[in-house]
C-alpha positions as CSV (number, residue, x, y, z in Angstrom):
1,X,-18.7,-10.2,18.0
2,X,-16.1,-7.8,19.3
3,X,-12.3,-6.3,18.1
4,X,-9.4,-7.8,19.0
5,X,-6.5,-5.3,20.0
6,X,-3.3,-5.6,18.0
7,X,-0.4,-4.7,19.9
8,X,1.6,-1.3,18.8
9,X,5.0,-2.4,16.5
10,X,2.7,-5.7,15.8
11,X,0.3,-6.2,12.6
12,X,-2.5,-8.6,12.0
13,X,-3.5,-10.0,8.8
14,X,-6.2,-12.8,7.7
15,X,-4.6,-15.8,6.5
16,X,-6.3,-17.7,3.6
17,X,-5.7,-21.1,2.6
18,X,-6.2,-22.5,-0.7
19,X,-5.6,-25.9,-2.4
20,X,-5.8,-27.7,-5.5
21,X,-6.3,-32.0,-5.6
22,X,-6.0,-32.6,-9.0
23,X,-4.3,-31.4,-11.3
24,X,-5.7,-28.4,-13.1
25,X,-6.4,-29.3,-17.1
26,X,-3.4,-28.0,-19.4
27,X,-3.5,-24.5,-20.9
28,X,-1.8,-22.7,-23.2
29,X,1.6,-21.3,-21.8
30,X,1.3,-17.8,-21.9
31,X,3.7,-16.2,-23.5
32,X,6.3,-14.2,-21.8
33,X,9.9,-12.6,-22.5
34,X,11.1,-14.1,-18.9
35,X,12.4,-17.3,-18.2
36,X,12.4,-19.5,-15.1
37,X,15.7,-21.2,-13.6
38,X,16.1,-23.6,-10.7
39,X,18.5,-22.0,-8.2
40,X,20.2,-24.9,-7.1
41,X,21.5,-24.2,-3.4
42,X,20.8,-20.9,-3.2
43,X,23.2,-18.6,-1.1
44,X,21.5,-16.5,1.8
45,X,22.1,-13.2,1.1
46,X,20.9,-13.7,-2.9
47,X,18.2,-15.0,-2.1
48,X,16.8,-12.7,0.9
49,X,17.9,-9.7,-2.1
50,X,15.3,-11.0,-4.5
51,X,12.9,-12.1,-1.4
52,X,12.9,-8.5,-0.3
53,X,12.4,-7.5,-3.8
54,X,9.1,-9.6,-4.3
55,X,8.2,-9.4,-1.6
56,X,9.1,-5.9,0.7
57,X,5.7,-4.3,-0.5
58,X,3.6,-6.8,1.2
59,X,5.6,-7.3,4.1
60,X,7.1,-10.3,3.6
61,X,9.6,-11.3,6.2
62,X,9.8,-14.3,7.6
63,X,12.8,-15.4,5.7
64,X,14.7,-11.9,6.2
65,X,14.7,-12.8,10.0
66,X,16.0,-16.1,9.5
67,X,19.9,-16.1,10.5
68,X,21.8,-18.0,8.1
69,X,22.0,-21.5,9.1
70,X,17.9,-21.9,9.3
71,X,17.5,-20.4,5.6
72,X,19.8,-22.4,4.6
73,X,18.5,-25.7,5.9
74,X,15.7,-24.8,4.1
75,X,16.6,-23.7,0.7
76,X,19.1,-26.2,0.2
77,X,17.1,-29.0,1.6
78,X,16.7,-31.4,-1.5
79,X,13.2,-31.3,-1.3
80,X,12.8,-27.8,-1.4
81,X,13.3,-26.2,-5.2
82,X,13.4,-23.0,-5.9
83,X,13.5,-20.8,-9.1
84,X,14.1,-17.5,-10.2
85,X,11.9,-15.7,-12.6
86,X,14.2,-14.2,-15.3
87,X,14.6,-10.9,-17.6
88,X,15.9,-11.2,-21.1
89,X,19.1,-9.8,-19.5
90,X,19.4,-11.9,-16.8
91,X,18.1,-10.7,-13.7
92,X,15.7,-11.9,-11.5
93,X,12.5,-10.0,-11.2
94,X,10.7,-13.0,-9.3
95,X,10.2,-16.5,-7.6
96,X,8.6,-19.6,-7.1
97,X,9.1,-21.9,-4.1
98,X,8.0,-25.2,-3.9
99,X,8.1,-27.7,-1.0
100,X,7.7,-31.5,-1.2
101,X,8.7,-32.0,2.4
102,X,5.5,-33.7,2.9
103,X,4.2,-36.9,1.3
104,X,1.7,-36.7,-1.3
105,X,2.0,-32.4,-1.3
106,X,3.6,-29.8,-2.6
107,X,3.6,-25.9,-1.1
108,X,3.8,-23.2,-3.5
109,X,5.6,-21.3,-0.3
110,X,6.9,-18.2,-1.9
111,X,5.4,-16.9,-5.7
112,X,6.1,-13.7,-6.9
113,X,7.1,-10.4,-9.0
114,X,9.0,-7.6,-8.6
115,X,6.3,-5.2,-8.0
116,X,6.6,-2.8,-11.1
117,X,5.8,-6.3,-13.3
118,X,2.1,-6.7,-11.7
119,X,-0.7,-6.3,-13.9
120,X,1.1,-7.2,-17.5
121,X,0.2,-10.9,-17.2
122,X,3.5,-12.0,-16.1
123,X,2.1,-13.8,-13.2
124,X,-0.8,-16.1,-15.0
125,X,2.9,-16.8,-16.9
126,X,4.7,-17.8,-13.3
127,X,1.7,-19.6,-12.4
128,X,1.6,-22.0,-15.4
129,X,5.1,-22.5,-15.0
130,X,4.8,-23.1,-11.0
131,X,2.4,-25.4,-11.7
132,X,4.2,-27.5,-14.5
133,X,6.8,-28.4,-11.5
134,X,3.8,-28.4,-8.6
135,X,2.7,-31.5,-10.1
136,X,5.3,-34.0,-10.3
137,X,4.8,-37.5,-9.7
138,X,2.8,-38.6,-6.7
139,X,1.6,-34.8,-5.8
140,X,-2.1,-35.1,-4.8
141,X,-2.3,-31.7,-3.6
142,X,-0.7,-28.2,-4.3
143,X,-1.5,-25.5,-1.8
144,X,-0.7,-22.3,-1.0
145,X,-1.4,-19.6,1.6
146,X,-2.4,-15.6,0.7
147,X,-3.0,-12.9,3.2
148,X,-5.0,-9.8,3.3
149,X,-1.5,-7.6,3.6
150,X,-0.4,-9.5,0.0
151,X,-1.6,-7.5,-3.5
152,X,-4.7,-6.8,-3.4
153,X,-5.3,-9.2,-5.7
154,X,-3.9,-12.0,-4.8
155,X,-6.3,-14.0,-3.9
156,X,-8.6,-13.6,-6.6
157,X,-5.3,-14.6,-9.2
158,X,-5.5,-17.8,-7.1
159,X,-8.8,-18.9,-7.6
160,X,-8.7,-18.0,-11.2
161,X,-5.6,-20.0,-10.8
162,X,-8.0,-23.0,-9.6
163,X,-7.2,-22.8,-6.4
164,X,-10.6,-23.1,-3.9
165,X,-9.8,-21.7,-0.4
166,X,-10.2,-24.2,2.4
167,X,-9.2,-22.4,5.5
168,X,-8.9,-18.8,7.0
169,X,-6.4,-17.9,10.2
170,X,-5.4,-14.5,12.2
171,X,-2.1,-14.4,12.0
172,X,-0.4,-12.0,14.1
173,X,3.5,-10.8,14.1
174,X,5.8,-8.3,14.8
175,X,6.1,-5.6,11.8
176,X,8.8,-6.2,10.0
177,X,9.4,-2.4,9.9
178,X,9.9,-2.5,13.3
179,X,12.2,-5.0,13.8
180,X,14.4,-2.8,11.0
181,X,14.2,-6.2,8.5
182,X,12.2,-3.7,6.4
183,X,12.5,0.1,5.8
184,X,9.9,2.2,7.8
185,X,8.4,3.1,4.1
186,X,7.6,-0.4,3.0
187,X,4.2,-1.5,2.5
188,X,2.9,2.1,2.6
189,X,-0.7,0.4,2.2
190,X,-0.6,-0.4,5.8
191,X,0.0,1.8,8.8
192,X,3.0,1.7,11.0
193,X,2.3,2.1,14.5
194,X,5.3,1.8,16.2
């Protein structure tokens, strides 16, 4: 057994992967005062605002460095849907991605909330929601991938979820915060070491 060495301006996380093959027995919606609504081709800069939203806390950045062409080829890729979780005003506080570029599968890619709406039951709401879509004709299997820089609870919602993780990976990547697709104070739960 020994410790790797993570390069300075890089981070390491443990990457978990988790699956469902069947489809998970109906529930009760949970109520909610938000909505979800398919973004049909959404544009670049919209969607990277409400990606760094979600997501800035945990480091998410792999679509932030992204020039515009390659997020594009993805998020308007037919196959590829993508919604935005909704205020009773309008605005989006959250999103699910799902992709169905594979036979057979679908990838819950991107799921989340603004971070002030964690821990009011908003997400078991998104969930139910992501997973009335997830499971369209054909789909055999709906995964999805957490990491240990992601809420800390994240992967304990997923199992409740009914996910059952199947795989674990080191992922290692320049920080975000580094590269200046983040600010420096994002993700204060982890040390920059520049």
């Amino acid at each position: 057994m020994g410790l790797t060495p993570v390069a300075p301006g890089e981070l390491a996380t443990i990457v978990t992967t988790l699956e469902m093959t069947r489809r998970p027995p109906l529930r009760p919606l949970p109520a909610s005062p938000l909505r979800l609504v398919r973004w049909e081709r959404p544009e670049p800069d919209k969607y990277r605002l409400l990606f760094r939203r979600v997501g800035g806390p945990w480091l998410w950045y792999s679509r932030l460095a992204m020039d515009d062409a390659a997020l594009t080829a993805i998020v308007h890729d037919p196959r590829v849907q993508v919604y935005a979780a909704v205020d009773p005003a309008g605005v989006e506080i959250g999103f699910v991605e799902l992709d169905v570029r594979h036979a057979g599968a679908c990838e819950l890619s991107y799921f989340g909330l603004v971070p002030e709406l964690a821990g009011k039951g908003h997400g078991r709401w998104l969930m139910a929601e992501a997973m009335a879509r997830a499971w369209a004709p054909g789909v055999t299997r709906v995964w999805v991938h957490t990491c240990t820089l992601d809420h800390p609870s994240a992967l304990n919602f997923y199992r409740a979820q009914g996910f059952v993780a199947v795989r674990r990976t080191i992922e290692t990547f320049p920080d975000p915060r580094a590269l200046g697709l983040l600010p420096i104070d994002a993700g204060a739960h982890i040390p920059y070491l520049a």
